[in-house]
C-alpha positions in Angstrom: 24.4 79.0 -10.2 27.7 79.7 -9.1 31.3 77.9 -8.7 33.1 77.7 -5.3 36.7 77.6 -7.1 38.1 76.4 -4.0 36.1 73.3 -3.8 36.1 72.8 -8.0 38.4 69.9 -8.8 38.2 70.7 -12.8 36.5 67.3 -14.1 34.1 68.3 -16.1 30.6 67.3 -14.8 29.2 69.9 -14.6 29.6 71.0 -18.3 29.1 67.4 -19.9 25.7 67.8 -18.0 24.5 71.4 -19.2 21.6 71.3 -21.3 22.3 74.8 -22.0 26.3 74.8 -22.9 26.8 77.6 -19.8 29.2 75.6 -18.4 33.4 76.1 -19.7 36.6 75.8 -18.5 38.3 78.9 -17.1 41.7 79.5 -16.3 42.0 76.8 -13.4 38.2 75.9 -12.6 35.0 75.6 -14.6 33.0 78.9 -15.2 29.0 79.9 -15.5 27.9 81.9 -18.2 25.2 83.7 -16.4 23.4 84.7 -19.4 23.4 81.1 -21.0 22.2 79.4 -17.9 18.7 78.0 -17.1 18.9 77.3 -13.8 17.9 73.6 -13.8 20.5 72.5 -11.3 22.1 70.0 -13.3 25.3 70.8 -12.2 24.1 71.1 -8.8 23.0 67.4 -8.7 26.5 66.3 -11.0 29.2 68.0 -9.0 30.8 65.6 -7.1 32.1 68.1 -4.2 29.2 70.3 -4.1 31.7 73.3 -5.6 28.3 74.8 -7.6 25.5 76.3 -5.5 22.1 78.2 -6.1 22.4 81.6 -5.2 
């Protein structure tokens, strides 16, 4: 999962809806912790502008 920080509007979601605690707040947009994540696609679902994507 990736963020598109242009479309991330910093609310918070997608971490309060990680099972896995691979979702924090970087500098001015939410950041995944590739190694922590389980690619469920919580956040996908959660994200109200579609900022996280599969890749």
């Amino acid at each position: 999962m990736f963020v598109i920080e242009s479309d991330c509007i910093a609310c918070g979601a997608c971490a309060d809806t990680c099972p896995a605690g691979a979702i924090s707040m970087g500098d001015e947009h939410y950041e995944i912790d590739q190694d922590k994540c389980i690619a469920c696609g919580a956040c996908v679902d959660t994200c109200p502008t579609g900022a996280i994507v599969e890749k």
